[in-house]
C-alpha positions, -999 to +999 in steps of 0.1 A: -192-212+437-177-230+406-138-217+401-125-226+364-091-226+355-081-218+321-044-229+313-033-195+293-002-204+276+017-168+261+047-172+234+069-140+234+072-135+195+094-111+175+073-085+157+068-094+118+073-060+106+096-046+084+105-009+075+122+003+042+128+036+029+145+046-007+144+073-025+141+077-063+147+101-092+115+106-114+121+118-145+143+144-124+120+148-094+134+127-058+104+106-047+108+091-012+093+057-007+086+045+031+072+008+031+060-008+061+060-048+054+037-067+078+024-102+066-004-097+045-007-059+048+017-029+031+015+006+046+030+028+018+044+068+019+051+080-015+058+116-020+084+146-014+107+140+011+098+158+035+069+137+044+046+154+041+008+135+049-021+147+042-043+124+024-044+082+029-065+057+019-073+022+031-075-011+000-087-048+005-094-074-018-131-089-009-152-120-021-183-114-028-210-139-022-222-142-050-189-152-066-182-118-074-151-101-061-132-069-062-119-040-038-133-019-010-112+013-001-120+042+016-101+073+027-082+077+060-074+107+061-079+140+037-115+146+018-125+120-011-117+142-036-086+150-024-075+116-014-083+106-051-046+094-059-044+073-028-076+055-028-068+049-069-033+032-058-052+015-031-076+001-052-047-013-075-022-025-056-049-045-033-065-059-064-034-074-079-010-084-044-036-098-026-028-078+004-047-051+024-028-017+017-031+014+032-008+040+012-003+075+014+004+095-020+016+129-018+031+142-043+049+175-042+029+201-062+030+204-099+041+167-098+010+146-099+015+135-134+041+112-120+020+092-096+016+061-124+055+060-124+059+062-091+039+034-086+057+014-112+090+020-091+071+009-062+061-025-075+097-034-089+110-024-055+084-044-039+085-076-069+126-071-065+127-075-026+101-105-022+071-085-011+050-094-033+044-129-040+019-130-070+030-123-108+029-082-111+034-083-147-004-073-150-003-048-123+031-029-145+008-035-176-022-019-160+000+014-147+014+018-184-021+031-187-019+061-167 
């Protein structure tokens, strides 16, 4: 019987994973803002502060093979209807960072005209703290839309 030996060589490495949280006034309502940096992924919380989660969704940039390209989300957790504002962030933020994103929105109730500022605060946050390594002028332009 044949015995191979495989030289298995393990580096101990510190975890590349960051975790922020803020919390923001808009227009008069406190947002809190939990961001989970790892290296080419976000994990986002944005909603009352009391943390509330009950919808997610999951964004990543794809190539297509045909040289088309574009975004594939789905919802985590919470119906697709309901995750709505989440897989729409999702589906933004991925296409313009480059990074896979999973983000939570839950905004507090009566509140969800706020989600398109909200994000904007997000982005500076994230531009302003090197998270995001790409130009997000066009992302900012595109949320002026909402």
């Amino acid at each position: 019987m044949n015995s191979t030996t495989y030289g298995v060589e393990v580096e101990a490495t510190e975890p590349r994973m960051r975790h922020e949280m803020f919390v923001a006034d808009v227009r008069g309502v406190e947002l809190a803002f939990q961001v989970y940096h790892l290296e080419d992924q976000l994990y986002v919380y944005i909603g009352g502060k009391e943390g509330n989660l009950t919808q997610c969704a999951f964004g990543v940039r794809v190539r297509g093979g045909l040289g088309g390209g574009g975004v594939a989300t789905t919802t985590l957790i919470g119906s697709e209807a309901g995750a709505r504002a989440s897989s729409d962030s999702a589906r933004r933020l991925a296409m313009k960072s480059g990074k896979s994103i999973v983000i939570s929105v839950n905004m507090p109730e009566g509140c969800e005209e706020l989600q398109g500022e909200a994000e904007r605060v997000l982005v500076r946050y994230l531009r302003e703290n090197g998270a995001l390594e790409k130009d997000m002028k066009e992302l900012e332009r595109a949320l002026d839309g909402l």
